[in-house]
C-alpha positions, 0 to 999 in steps of 0.5 A, a space after each residue: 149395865 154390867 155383865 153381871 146384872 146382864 146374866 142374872 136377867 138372862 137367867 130369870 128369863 129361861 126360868 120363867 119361860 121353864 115355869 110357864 111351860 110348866 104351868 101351861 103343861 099342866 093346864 092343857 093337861 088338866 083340860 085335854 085330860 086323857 088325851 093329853 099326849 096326843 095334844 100338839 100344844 101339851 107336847 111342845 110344852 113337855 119339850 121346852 120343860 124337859 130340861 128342867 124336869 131332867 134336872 129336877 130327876 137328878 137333883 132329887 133323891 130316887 125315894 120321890 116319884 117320876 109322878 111328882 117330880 114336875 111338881 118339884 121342878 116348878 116349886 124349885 124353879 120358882 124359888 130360884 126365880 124369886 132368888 135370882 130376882 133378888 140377886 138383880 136387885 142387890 145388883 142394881 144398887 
């Protein structure tokens, strides 16, 4: 196995589990509704997506609101997980 393919599978694992996070994020915070922040669950999903939603604020241009910016960042980490698992086919031959 190459060190290549071992990366770009290392690095389409943290993107899904970035995008789960951020899925999970919304759904608790759909049913939790008002009380999301008090909701242990929503908040170690907000912990494990930070780092994604931190990027995506500082990709993006400042006319886009804090409010859509997760939408954003899970848009942006889906495109890149479709991408780096192209990137692991073509690496596979």
């Amino acid at each position: 196995m190459s060190i290549e393919l071992f990366v770009a599978g290392v690095l389409r694992a943290v993107v899904e589990v970035a995008l789960l996070c951020l899925l999970g994020q919304g759904l608790v915070g759909l049913l939790a509704g008002a009380s999301r922040a008090k909701n242990p669950v929503y908040a170690l999903f907000a912990i494990v997506a930070r780092p994604a939603i931190r990027a995506t604020r500082f990709i993006t241009p400042r006319v886009i609101i804090d409010k859509h910016i997760p939408y954003v960042a899970f848009f942006a980490l889906f495109w890149l997980w479709i991408a780096l698992a192209w990137v692991k086919r073509a690496l596979t031959g």
